[in-house]
C-alpha positions as a Python dict, from the first residue, in 0.01 Angstrom:
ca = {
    (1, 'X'): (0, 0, 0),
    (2, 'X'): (79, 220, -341),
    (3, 'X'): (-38, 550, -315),
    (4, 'X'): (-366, 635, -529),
    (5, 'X'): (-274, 819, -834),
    (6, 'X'): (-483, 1054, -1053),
    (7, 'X'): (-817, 1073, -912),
    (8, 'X'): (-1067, 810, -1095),
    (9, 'X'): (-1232, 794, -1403),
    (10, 'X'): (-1597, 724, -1483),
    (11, 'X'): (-1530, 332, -1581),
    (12, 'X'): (-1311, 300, -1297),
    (13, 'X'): (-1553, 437, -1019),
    (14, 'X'): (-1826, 195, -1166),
    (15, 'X'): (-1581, -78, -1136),
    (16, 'X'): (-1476, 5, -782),
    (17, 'X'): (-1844, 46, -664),
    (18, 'X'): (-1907, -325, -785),
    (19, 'X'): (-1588, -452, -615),
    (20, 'X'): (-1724, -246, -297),
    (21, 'X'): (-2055, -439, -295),
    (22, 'X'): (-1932, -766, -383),
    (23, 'X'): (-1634, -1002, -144),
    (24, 'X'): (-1482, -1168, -479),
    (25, 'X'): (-1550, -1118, -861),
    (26, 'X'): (-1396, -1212, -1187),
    (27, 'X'): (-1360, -928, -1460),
    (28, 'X'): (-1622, -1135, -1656),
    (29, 'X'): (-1874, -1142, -1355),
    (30, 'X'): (-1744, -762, -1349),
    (31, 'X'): (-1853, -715, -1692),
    (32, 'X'): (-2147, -859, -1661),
    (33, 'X'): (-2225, -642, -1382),
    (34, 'X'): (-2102, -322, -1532),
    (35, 'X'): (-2412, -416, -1808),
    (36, 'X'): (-2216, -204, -2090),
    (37, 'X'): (-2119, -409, -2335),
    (38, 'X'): (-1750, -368, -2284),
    (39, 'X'): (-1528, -645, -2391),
    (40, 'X'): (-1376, -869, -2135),
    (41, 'X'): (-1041, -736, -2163),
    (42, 'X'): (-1142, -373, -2173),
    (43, 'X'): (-1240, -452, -1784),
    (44, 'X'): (-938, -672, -1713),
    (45, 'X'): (-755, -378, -1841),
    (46, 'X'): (-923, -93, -1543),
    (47, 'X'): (-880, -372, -1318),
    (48, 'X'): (-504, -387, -1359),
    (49, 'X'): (-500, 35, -1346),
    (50, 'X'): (-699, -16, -1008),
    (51, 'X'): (-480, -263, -903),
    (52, 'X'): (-125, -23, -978),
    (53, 'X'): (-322, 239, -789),
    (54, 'X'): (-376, 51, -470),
    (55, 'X'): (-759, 10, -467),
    (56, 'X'): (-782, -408, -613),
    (57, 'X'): (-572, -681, -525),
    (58, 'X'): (-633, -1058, -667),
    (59, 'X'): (-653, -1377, -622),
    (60, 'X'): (-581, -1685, -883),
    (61, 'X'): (-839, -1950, -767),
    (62, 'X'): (-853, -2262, -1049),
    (63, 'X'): (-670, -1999, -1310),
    (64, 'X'): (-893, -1711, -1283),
    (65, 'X'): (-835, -1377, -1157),
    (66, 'X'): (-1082, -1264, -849),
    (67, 'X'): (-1071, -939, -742),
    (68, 'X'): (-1152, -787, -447),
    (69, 'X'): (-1095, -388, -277),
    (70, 'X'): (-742, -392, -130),
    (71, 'X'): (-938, -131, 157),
    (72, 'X'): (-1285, -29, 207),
    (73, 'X'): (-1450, 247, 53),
    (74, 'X'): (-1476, 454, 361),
    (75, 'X'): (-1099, 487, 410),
    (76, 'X'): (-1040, 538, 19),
    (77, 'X'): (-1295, 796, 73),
    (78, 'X'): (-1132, 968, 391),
    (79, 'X'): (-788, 984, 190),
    (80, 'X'): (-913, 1172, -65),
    (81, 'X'): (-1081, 1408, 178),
    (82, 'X'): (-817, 1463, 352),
    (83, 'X'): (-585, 1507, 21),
    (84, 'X'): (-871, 1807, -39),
    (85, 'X'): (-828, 1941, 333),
    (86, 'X'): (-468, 1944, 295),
    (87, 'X'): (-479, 2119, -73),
    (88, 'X'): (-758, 2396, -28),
    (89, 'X'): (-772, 2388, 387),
    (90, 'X'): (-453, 2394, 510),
    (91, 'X'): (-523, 2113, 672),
    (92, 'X'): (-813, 2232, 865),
    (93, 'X'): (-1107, 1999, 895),
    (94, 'X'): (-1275, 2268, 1114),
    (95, 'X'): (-1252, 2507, 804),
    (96, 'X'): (-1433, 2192, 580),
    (97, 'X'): (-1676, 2090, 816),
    (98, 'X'): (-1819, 2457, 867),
    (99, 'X'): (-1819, 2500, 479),
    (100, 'X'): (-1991, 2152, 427),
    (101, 'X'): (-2266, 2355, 693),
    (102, 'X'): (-2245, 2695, 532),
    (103, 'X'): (-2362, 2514, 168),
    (104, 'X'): (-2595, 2284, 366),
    (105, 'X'): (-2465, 2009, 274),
    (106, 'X'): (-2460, 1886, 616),
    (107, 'X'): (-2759, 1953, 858),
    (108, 'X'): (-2729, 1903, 1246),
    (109, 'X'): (-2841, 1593, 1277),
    (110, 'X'): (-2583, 1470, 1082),
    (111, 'X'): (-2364, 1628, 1289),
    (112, 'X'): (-2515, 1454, 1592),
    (113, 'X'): (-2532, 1136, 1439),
    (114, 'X'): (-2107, 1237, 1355),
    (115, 'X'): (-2039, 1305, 1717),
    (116, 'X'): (-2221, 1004, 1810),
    (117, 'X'): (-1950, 843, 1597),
    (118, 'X'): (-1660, 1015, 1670),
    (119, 'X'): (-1831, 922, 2109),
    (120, 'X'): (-1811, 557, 1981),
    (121, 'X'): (-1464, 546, 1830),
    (122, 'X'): (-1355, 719, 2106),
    (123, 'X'): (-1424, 445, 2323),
    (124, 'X'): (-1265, 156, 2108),
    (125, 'X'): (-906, 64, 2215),
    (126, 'X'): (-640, 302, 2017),
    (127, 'X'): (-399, 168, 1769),
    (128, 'X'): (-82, 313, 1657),
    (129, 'X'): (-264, 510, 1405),
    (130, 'X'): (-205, 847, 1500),
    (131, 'X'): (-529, 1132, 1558),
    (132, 'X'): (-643, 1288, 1235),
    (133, 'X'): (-514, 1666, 1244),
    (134, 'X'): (-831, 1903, 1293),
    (135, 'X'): (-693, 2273, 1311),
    (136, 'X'): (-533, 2483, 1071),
    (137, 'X'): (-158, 2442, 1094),
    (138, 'X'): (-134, 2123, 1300),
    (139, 'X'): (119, 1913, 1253),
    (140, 'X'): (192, 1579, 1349),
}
């Protein structure tokens, strides 16, 4: 998959939150969605940005384009996270999660319900993905 490029716009995040919600959509059932008004093409046109970035992919089913996310919104989501841990953390999760706390933006039973998680995934079989790096300076 193509790396994401510049973070997203405004018409592009509204774009990508439909394709989220929705298994398979044409840029008109996009438009109509998006309930701005935009031309047809104007949406074909972020569509085809998404797709160079790596967050569509299509489909040609009886001659019409149907998009759907190339990867959910949760790991699109972690990837920019992590670009942010890496840029103003050092890579230290430890150092995000306790500022995400200190500006209570997380409370503890997040955090439980987080651990409960992490307990869960823990306890799936392992792929060749390897560990996400959690303390300043690690290196994989």
């Amino acid at each position: 998959m193509k790396a994401t490029k510049a973070e997203l716009g405004e018409l592009e995040r509204a774009v990508m939150n439909i394709v989220w919600a929705n298994s398979s959509l044409s840029a008109e059932a996009i438009r109509e969605k998006l309930d701005r008004g935009l031309k047809e093409t104007t949406v074909r046109t972020v569509l085809r940005r998404l797709e160079t970035k790596g967050l569509v992919s299509h489909k040609v089913e009886n001659r019409t384009f149907m998009y759907e996310a190339a990867e959910p919104r949760r790991k699109v989501a972690a990837r920019a996270i992590k670009r942010i841990v890496d840029w103003f953390c050092d890579g230290s999760v430890d150092e995000v999660l306790v500022g995400l706390v200190d500006a209570k933006m997380v409370d503890r039973a997040q955090v439980d319900r987080l651990l409960n998680a992490i307990e869960q995934a823990e306890k799936q079989p392992k792929d060749a993905s390897p560990p996400p790096r959690s303390r300043k300076g690690a290196r994989s």
